[in-house]
Residue, then its C-alpha position, 0 to 999 in steps of 0.5 A: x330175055x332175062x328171067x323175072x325173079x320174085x323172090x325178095x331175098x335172093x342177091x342181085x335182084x332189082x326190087x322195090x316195093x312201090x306201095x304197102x299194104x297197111x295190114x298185109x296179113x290181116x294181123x290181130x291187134x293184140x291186148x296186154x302189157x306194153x305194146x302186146x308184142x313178144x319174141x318166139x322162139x321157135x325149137x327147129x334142131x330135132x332130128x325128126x327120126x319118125x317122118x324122116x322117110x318123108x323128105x329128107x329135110x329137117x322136120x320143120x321143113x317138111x312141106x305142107x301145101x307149098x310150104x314147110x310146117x316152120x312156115x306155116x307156124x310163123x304165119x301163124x303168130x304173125x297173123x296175131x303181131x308176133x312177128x320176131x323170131x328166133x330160130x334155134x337151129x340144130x339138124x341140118x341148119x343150113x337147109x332152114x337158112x338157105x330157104x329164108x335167104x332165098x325166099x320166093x315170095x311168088x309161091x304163096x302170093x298173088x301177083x301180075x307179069x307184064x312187060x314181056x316178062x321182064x316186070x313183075x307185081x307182087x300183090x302182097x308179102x308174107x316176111x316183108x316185116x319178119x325179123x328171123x334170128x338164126x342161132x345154132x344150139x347144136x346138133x344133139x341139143x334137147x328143148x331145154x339146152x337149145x332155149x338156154x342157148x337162145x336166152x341171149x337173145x332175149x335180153x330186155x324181154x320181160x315175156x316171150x312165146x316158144x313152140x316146138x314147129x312141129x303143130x298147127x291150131x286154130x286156137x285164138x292166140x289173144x285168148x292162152x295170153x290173156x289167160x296167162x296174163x290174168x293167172x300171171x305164173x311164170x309159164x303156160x302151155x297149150x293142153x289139148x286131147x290127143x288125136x290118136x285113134x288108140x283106146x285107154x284101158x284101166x284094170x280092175x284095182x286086185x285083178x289086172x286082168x278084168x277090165x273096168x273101163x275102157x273109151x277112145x284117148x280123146x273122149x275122156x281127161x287125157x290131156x297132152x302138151x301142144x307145144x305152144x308155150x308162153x314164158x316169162x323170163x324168170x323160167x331161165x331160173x328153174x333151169x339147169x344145164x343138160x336138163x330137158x325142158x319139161x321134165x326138171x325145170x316144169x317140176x320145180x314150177x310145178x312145186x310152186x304153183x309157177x305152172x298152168x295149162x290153157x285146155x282148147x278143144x278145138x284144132x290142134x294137130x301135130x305133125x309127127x308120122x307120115x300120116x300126120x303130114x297126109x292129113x294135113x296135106x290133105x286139108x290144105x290142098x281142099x282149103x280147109x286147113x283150120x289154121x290158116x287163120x290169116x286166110x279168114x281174116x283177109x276173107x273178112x275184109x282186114x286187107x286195105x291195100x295191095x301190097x305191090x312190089x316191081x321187080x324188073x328181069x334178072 
C-alpha cells in the first residue's frame, strides 16, 4: 500500500481540489485605495545569533507550535487579504525555500483518511492562494540592503507592507492602514511598549548618583518599533546604498515630517531569546495565542464551505 501524501506542494503527488472554500482563512475585507490589497515584503536573512542555540535554522524558521514564526506571520496578514509575498532571503535560504516547496498542509489542517489509506481529504488550505517570492539579498545584507534589493519586485505598487518576521500581535490590521492612509506620510510603523522586565532609571540633573525616578520600561513612555512597517514607494528615495533602514533613511523622513508611529497597546510579542520562543510555545500549546486571529474569525462563523482536497497514495 502506497503512503498517502498531504502535502500539496511535494512532486509526483496526484492531487486535486475538488471543492473550495469561499473564504478559507476567514480573510478580513480590507478598506482603502483600490482594491486594499498590497504586497509584504517579509526581511527573513538575519542570522538570528541570540536564539541560534534553539534550533539550528534560520530565525524566522524557528518553530512556534507546529510552525515556524515566518508562518505564523504570513498567516497573519493573509488573514487581512495581503496574500502576496516577498521573501528576502539571506542565512541559509535554502532551508525557508525548501519548506514552502514541500509544504504539508496536513500539519495545521483538519482532514479525512479513507480507502485504506490510499484517499485523502483536506478539509481546508493554508497557502493554496498565497503567492510567495523568493529573492536572495545576501547573506550579511542589513534591513535596508535587502529591501533595496527586493524594489524590483515591487514595480507598479503604489504601497506595500514590510515586517522583520521575528513578531506576533493581535493588532487589527485595517486600523495602522487606516491611520496611515488618513495622515498619508510616506512610512508608518508599529510602536508598542517593550516586554522587558527591566526597570528605567533617571539621575538627578548635577548629582548622578541620586535617583529621582525609577518604574518598570513598560509602565511609562518607552515606546519601541514593532517592526510592522507600511510604505509607499517614494521610501526608495530616501535611501542609499549600505544604509540601514532605520537609521539614515528614517532621518530624512523624520526631517520631513514623512514619518509616523501607529502606538498599540495590545499584544505584541517578539521572538528574539530562548525565553521569548518559551512564551510563545507556551501560549500556542494552551490556545491562547492572541495572534492567531484567523482562529477567532473562523469561531465567529466566516467559514462557509470546507475546502476539500483528494489525493490519492503515492
Amino acid at each position: 500500500m502506497g503512503r498517502p501524501v498531504c502535502s500539496s506542494h511535494s512532486e509526483g503527488d496526484d492531487l486535486s481540489i475538488i471543492a473550495t472554500d469561499s473564504d478559507p482563512a476567514g480573510t478580513c475585507s480590507v478598506p482603502g485605495k483600490g482594491d486594499g490589497v498590497m504586497k509584504v515584503v517579509l526581511f527573513c536573512g538575519g542570522l538570528g545569533l541570540r536564539i541560534r542555540d534553539a534550533e539550528d535554522v534560520p530565525k524566522p524558521m524557528v518553530h512556534i507550535g507546529h510552525r515556524p514564526i515566518l508562518w505564523h506571520v504570513m498567516k497573519y496578514y493573509a488573514h487581512f487579504g495581503h496574500k502576496d509575498f516577498i521573501l528576502c532571503l539571506g542565512h541559509r535560504a535554502e532551508t525557508i525555500k525548501n519548506y514552502f516547496l514541500n509544504y504539508n498542509e496536513c500539519a495545521s489542517n483538519d482532514f479525512v483518511l479513507s480507502a485504506g489509506g490510499r484517499k485523502l481529504e483536506l478539509f481546508n488550505s493554508d497557502i493554496q492562494d498565497w503567492r510567495i517570492t523568493f529573492a536572495d539579498t545576501g547573506i550579511n545584507s542589513n534591513i535596508g540592503q535587502r529591501l533595496k534589493a527586493v524594489e524590483k519586485y515591487l514595480e507598479g505598487e503604489e504601497e506595500f507592507l514590510a515586517n522583520y518576521s521575528d513578531g506576533l500581535t493581535d493588532i487589527a490590521l485595517n486600523d495602522q492602514l487606516d491611520h496611515f492612509h488618513e495622515h498619508d506620510k510616506i512610512a508608518s510603523f508599529l510602536c508598542v511598549r517593550p516586554s522587558l522586565s527591566y526597570h528605567l532609571v533617571s539621575l538627578r540633573e548635577g548629582d548622578d548618583s541620586l535617583v529621582s525616578d525609577i518604574h518598570p520600561i513598560d509602565n511609562g513612555n518607552v515606546r519601541i518599533n514593532g517592526g510592522f512597517f507600511i510604505f509607499k514607494k517614494k521610501i526608495f528615495e530616501y535611501m542609499r546604498d549600505k544604509e540601514e533602514l532605520v537609521i539614515e533613511p528614517f532621518q530624512r523622513l523624520l526631517a520631513e515630517k514623512q514619518l509616523i508611529g501607529y502606538a498599540y497597546d495590545g499584544f505584541w510579542a517578539s521572538m528574539d531569546t530562548f525565553k521569548d520562543k518559551q512564551h510563545l510555545e507556551n501560549l500556542c500549546v494552551r490556545g491562547a495565542a492572541p495572534w492567531e486571529v484567523w482562529r477567532s474569525a473562523a469561531q465567529n462563523g466566516h467559514h462557509k464551505t470546507a475546502t476539500r482536497v483528494h489525493c490519492e497514495s503515492a
